[in-house]
N, C-alpha and C positions, 0 to 999 in steps of 0.2 A: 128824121134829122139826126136823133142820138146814133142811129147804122150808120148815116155818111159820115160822122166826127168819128167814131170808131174804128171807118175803114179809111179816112184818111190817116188816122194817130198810127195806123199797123203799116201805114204807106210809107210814113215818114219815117217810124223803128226801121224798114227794112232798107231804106235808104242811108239810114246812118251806122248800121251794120254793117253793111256794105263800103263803107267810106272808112270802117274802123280796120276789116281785113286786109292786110298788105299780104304780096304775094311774095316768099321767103324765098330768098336765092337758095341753089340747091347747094352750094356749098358754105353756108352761112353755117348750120348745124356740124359740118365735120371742123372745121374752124374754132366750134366753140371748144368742140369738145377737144381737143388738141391743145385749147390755151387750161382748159377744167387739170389735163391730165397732166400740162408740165407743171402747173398749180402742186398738185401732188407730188411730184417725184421730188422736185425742188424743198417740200416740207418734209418728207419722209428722209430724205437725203440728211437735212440739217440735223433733225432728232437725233439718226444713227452716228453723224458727226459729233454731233455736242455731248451724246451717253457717253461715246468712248471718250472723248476729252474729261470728262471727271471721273473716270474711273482712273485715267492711267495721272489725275493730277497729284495726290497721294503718292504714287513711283515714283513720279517725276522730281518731287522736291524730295524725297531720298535720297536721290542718283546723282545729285550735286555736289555732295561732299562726302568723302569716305566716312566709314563708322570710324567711332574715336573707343569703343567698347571693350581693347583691351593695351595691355602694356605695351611701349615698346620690346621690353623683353619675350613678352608672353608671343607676340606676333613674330620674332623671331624662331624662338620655338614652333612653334604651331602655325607656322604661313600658311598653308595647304589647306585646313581648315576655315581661316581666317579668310582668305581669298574666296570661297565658295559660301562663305558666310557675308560677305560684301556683294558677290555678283548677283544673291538673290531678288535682290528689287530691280535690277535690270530684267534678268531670267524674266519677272514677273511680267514684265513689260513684252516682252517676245511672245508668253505664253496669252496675253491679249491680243497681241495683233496676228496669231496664228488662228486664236478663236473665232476673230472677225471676219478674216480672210475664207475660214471655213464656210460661215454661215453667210457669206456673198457665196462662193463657187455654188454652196446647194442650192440656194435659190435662185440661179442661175440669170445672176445681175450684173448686166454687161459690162465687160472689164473697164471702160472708159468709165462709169465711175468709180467704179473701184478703184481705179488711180486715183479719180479727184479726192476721194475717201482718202486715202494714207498719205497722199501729198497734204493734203492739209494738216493732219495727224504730226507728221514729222516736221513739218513748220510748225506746229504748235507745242512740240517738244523743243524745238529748236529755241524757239523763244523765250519760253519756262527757264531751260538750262541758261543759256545767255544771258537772259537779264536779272538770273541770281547771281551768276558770277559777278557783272560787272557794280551788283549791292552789298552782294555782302564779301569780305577783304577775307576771310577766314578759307573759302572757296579759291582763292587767286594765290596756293600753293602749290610748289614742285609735284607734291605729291599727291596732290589732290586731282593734280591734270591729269595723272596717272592713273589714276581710278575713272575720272570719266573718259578718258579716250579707252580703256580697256570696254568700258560697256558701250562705245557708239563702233566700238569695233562687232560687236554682239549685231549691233542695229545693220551694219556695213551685212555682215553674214546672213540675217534674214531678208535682205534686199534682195540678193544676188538665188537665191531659195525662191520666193515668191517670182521671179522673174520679173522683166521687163513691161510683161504682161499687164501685171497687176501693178508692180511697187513705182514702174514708169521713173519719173526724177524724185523719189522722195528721199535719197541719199542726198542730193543735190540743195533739198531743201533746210540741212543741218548745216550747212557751210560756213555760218556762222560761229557756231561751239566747236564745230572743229578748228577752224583757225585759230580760237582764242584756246584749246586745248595742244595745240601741238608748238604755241608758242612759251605755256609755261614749261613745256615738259624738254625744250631745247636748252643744251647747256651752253655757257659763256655765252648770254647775252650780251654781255659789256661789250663786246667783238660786235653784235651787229652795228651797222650803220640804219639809217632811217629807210631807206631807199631800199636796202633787203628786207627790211618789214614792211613796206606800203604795196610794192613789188612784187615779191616772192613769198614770203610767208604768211603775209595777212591782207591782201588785195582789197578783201571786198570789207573790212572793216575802216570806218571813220575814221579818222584822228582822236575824236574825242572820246570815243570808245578803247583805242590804242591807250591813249595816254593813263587812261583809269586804269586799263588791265597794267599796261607797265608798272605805275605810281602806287597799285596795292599790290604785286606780286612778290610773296616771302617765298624760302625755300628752309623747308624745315628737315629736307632729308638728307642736303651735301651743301646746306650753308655757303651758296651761288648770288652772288650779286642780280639784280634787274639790271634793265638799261643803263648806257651813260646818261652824263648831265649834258653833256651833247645833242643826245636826241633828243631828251625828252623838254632843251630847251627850243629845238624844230617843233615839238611839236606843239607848245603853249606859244609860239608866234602865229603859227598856222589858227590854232585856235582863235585868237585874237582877231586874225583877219577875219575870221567865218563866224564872229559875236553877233554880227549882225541877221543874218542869215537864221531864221526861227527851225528850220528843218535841221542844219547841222549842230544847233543848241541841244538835242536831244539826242542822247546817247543808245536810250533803252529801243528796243522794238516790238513793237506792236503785233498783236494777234490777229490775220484776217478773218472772220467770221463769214464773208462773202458766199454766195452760191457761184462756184468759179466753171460752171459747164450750163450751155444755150442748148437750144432743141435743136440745133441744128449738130450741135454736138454727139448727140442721142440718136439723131436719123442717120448719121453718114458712117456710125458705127456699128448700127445694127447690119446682119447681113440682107443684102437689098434681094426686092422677090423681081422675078418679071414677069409683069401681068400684059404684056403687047399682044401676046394669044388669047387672051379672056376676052370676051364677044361681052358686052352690054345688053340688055334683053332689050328687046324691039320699042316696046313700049316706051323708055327710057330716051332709047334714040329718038324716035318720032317727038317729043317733048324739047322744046327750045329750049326750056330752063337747063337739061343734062348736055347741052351742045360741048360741054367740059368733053364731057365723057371721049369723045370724038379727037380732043386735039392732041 
């Protein structure tokens, strides 16, 4: 009696073993592995992103406002000096992104992120620069515009070097400090009208961004007027209209932190093989679950 309960209990194990093994699609395993790996690039990606964001953030709040470290006179004297004494924390900033640019080519990391890598880089400079201008008034001088447009001309130059290849739109993505750099560094404002600055020289900046840079810009070098009381009364009506409006209440811009490239991103840039010549081994075929294999 105790043999029959023994080989019924090994009956019933082997039935419910049987009940627990499901039969695994054959493409279930490459699937996982595909979501494990974009897992990784995606994290790997960020790290590389986020290291070089605090190394160049230090450059970056240098590069905002000219050194003030010697005399007017003395800088007279000694321009030539004092200039390659100022463009060093830019310099600094190139000698990074030439580092990083190196250490992607040798490891031979395909250029589509490499773009996404400096495109987000130079939006995050872009940002930095921009919304210290438009905080701190001491920044929003004649000649201080002149100091950062001399070093995003620096940035303009290692674009155009890295190529297309790599740097893709990341000139594209400072558009912001630049507009707000080439509009303090133009003389006789009082001449523009509102509609050459929304227009022509500052497009892609708000009103309310406008009106700040207008309303704190001094000129310490040729003692130049800002705006009329004209425009800058267009643009506190306009303001007023868009009070309501939470998105145009905000002046400053934000950092995107996002992962900005999908796997399909990654497949359609890698160079593709063609496997329509490769034979499947017999075995395989004969198997209904590799019917893949076949179509």
């Amino acid at each position: 009696m105790a043999q029959g309960l023994r080989s019924a209990s090994f009956a019933n194990m082997h039935v419910e073993a049987t009940d627990v093994v499901r039969q695994v699609e054959a493409k279930y395993p490459a699937l996982l592995f595909k979501q494990q790996l974009t897992a990784y690039v995606e994290k790997i990606y960020g790290i590389i992103r986020d290291n070089i964001k605090k190394e160049l953030s230090s450059l970056i709040s240098l590069c905002i406002q000219a050194p003030r470290t010697m005399k007017a006179s003395m800088l007279r004297i000694s321009g030539r000096s004092s200039g390659q004494t100022q463009s060093n924390h830019w310099q600094k900033i190139i000698e990074n992104l030439d580092i990083l640019l190196k250490i992607l080519q040798d490891n031979h990391v395909p250029p589509v992120l490499a773009q996404k890598i400096f495109t987000q880089i130079f939006s995050y400079i872009n940002v930095q620069l921009f919304n210290s201008l438009l905080l701190r008034r001491e920044c929003c001088s004649f000649s201080n515009g002149e100091y950062v447009k001399a070093g995003l001309a620096e940035l303009e130059l290692w674009c155009a070097k890295a190529t297309s290849e790599y740097a893709a739109s990341s000139w594209d993505e400072i558009r912001h400090i630049r507009q707000a750099v080439g509009f303090l560094v133009i003389f006789q404002k009082f001449r523009i009208s509102y509609d050459e600055i929304v227009h022509d020289l500052c497009p892609i900046l708000s009103v309310q961004q406008l009106y700040r840079i207008c309303t704190q810009y001094w000129d310490d070098k040729y003692n130049t007027q800002s705006v009329s009381s004209d425009v800058l009364s267009n643009m506190r009506v306009l303001m007023t209209e868009d009070s309501n409006n939470a998105e145009s209440s905000s002046f400053l811009l934000d950092d995107n932190s996002s992962i900005p490239f999908s796997v399909e991103d990654i497949t359609n840039a890698i160079q593709e093989k063609d496997f329509s010549d490769v034979k499947p081994a017999e075995e395989l075929l004969e198997n209904p679950a590799f019917q893949f294999l076949q179509d």
